[in-house]
C-alpha positions as CSV (number, residue, x, y, z in Angstrom):
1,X,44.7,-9.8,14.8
2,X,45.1,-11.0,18.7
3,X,42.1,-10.7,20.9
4,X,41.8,-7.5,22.7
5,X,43.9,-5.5,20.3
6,X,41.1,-2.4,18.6
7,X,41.5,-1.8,15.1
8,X,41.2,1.6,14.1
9,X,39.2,2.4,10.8
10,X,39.0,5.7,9.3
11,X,36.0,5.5,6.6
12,X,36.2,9.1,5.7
13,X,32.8,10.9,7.4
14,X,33.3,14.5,7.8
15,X,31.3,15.5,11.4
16,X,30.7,19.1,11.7
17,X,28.5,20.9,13.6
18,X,25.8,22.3,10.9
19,X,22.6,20.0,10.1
20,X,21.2,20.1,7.1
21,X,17.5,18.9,6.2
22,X,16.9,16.2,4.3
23,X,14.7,16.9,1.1
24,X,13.3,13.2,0.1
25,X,10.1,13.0,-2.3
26,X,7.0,11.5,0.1
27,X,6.3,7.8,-0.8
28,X,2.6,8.2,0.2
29,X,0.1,10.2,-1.3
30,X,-2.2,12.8,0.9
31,X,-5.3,12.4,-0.7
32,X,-7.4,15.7,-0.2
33,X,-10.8,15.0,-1.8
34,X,-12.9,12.5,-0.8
35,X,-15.0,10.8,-3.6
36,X,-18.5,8.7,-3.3
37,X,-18.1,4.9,-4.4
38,X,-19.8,5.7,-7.9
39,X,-17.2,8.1,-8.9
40,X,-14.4,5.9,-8.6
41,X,-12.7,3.9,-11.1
42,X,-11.4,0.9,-9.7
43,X,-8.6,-1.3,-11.5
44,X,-6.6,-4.4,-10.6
45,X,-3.1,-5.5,-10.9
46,X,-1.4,-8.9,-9.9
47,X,2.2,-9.1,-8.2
48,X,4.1,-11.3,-6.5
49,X,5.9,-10.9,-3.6
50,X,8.1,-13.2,-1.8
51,X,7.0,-15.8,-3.7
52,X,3.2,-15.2,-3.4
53,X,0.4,-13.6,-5.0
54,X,-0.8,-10.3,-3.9
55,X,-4.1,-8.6,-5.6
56,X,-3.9,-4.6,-5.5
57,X,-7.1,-2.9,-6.1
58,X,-7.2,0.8,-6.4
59,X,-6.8,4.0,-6.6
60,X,-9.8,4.5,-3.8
61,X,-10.3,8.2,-2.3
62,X,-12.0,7.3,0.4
63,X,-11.1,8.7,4.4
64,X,-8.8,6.4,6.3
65,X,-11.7,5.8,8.4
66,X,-13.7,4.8,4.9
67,X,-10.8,2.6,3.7
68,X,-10.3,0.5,7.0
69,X,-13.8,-0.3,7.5
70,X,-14.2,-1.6,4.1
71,X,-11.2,-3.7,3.7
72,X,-12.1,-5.0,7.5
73,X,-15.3,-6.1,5.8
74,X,-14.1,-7.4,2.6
75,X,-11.4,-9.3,4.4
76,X,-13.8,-11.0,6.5
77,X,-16.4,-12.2,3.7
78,X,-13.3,-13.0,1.4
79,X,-11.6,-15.2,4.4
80,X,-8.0,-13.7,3.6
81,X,-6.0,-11.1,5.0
82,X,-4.9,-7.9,3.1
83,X,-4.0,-4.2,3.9
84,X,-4.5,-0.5,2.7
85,X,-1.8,1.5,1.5
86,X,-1.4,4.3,-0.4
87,X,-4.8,4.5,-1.8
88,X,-4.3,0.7,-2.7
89,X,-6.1,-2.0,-0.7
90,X,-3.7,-5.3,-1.3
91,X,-5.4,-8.7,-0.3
92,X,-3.6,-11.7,0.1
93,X,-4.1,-14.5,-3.5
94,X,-5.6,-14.3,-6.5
95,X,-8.3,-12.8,-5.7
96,X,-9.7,-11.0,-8.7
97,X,-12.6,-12.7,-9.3
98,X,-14.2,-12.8,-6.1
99,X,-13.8,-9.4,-5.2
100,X,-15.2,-7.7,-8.2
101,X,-18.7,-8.4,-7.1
102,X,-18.1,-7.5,-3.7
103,X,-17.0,-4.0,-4.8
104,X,-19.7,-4.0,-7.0
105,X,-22.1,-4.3,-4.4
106,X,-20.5,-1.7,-2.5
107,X,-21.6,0.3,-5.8
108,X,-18.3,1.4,-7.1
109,X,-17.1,1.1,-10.9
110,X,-14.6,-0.4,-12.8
111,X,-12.4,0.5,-16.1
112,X,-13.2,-0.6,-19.2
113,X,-10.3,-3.6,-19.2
114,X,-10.8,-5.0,-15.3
């Protein structure tokens, strides 16, 4: 193929003029009740992603406003960085057994196994 020559590809896409709406399940959860510390049950679970380890602690029904301010707070005493998502907060390591007592302090409760 020269240089300034356009190739013309025909991949098959019907255009017409009607739109449709797209019906995909919602990844995150709207959480509707709010629950005090003591009447959650809190467990953890290790993964890795790209390469690293990543602690998930969860499921918390608390208010955005809740969730933020504590993982601000346990972030800053646990020196690492981490996130809230989907009722999940995910800190950065292997973090398991420093932040059990830190929750626990904050008076919420775990599952028998964690």
């Amino acid at each position: 193929m020269g240089r300034g020559k356009k190739l013309d590809i025909f991949i098959g896409a019907d255009i017409d003029d009607s739109w449709s709406e797209v019906q995909t399940p919602r990844k995150t959860k709207i959480i509707s009740d709010t629950q005090e510390p003591q009447k959650h049950f809190l467990y953890f679970s290790k993964e890795k992603r790209r390469g690293k380890v990543v602690t998930l602690v969860g499921e918390f029904h608390l208010t955005k406003e809740d969730a933020t301010s504590l993982i601000k707070k346990l972030k800053k005493k646990l020196g690492c960085g981490g996130t809230y998502k989907d009722g999940f907060m995910e800190f950065q390591g292997e973090l398991k057994e420093k932040l059990r007592p830190l929750l626990a302090e904050e008076k919420f409760r775990f599952k028998n196994s964690h």
